[in-house]
N, C-alpha and C positions, 0 to 999 in steps of 0.2 A: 339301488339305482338312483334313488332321489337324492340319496346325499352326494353321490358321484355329480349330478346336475349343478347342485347347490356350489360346492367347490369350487368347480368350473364358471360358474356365473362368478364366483367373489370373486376368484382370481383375473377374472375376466372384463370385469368391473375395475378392480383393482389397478394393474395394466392400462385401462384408458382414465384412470385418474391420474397414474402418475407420471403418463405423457407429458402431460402441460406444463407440472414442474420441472422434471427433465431439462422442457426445451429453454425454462426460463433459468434454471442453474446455468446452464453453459454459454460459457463466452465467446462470441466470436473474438479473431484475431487484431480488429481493431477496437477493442474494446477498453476503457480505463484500463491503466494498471496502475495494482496497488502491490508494497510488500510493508508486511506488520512481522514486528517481530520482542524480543525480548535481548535484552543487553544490562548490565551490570542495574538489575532489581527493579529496571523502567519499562512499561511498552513503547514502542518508537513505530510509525505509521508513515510513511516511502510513499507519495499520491502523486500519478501525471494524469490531468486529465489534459482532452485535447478541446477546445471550443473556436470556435469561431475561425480558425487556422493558427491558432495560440497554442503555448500551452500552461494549465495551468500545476506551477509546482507545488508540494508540500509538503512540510515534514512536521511531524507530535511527535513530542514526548508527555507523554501521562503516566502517572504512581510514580514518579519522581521525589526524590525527597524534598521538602520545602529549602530553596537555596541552593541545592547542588547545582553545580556548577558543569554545562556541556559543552564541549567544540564540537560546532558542526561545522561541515566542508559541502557544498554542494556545486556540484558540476556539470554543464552540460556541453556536451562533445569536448571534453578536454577541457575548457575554461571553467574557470571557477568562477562561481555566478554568486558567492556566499560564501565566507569564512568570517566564523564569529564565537564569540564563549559567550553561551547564554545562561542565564540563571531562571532555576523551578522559579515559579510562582509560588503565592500561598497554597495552591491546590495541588502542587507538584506537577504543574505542564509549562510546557515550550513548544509556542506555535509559530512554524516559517513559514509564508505564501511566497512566491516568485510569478513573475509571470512573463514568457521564453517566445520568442518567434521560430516559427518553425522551419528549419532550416533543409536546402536540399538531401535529400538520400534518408538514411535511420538517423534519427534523434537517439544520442544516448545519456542519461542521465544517472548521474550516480552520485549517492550520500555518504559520506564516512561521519561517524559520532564517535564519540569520545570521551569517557566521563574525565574530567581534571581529576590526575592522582592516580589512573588506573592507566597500567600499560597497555594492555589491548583497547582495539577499535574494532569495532562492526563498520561493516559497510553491504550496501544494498545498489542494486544496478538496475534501472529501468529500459529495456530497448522500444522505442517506438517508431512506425513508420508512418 
């Protein structure tokens, strides 16, 4: 019977510790949106956040190879806000900031990359309201 108690109390214990994380993992719906992803041997990181009634864009590339060579295309609601062939760093990154006013109805934002030499493109789409 005591270990039956014991049980019950960890799990019970348990349960109101893992409340708090819980609530702090989930995102409400207006929350940053991000998308990270992997494309031809690079991480690439897709960032809207929203400030002050702005917003702020951006795009990485890290583990890039030193010099390679990327087109990136960036868009917001149809216009292209950014089209460009950038080159890794010594560290193998590429960093874009933008920064977008925030327009009537959903904001939609999308990034196509591209390594120079390779037929495929990734592309990643952000909807904000």
């Amino acid at each position: 019977m005591f270990n039956l108690r014991r049980t019950a109390a960890t799990i019970g214990t348990a349960a109101l510790l893992a409340t708090p994380l819980a609530v702090l993992g989930a995102s409400p719906a207006s929350a940053d949106a991000d998308r990270e992803f992997r494309y031809a041997g690079a991480h690439h990181e897709f960032d809207v956040e929203k400030d002050d009634g702005r917003f702020e864009v951006s795009f990485e590339i890290d583990d890039a190879k030193r010099g390679s060579k990327w087109r990136v295309v960036i868009r917001h609601d149809g216009k292209v806000i950014h089209k460009k062939v950038h080159r890794a760093d010594s560290d193998g990154e590429v960093e874009i900031d933008k920064d977008r006013r925030n327009t009537k109805g959903k904001d939609i934002f999308k990034v196509k990359v591209k390594k120079v030499g390779k037929k495929a493109a990734a592309t990643r789409t952000i909807v904000r309201r």
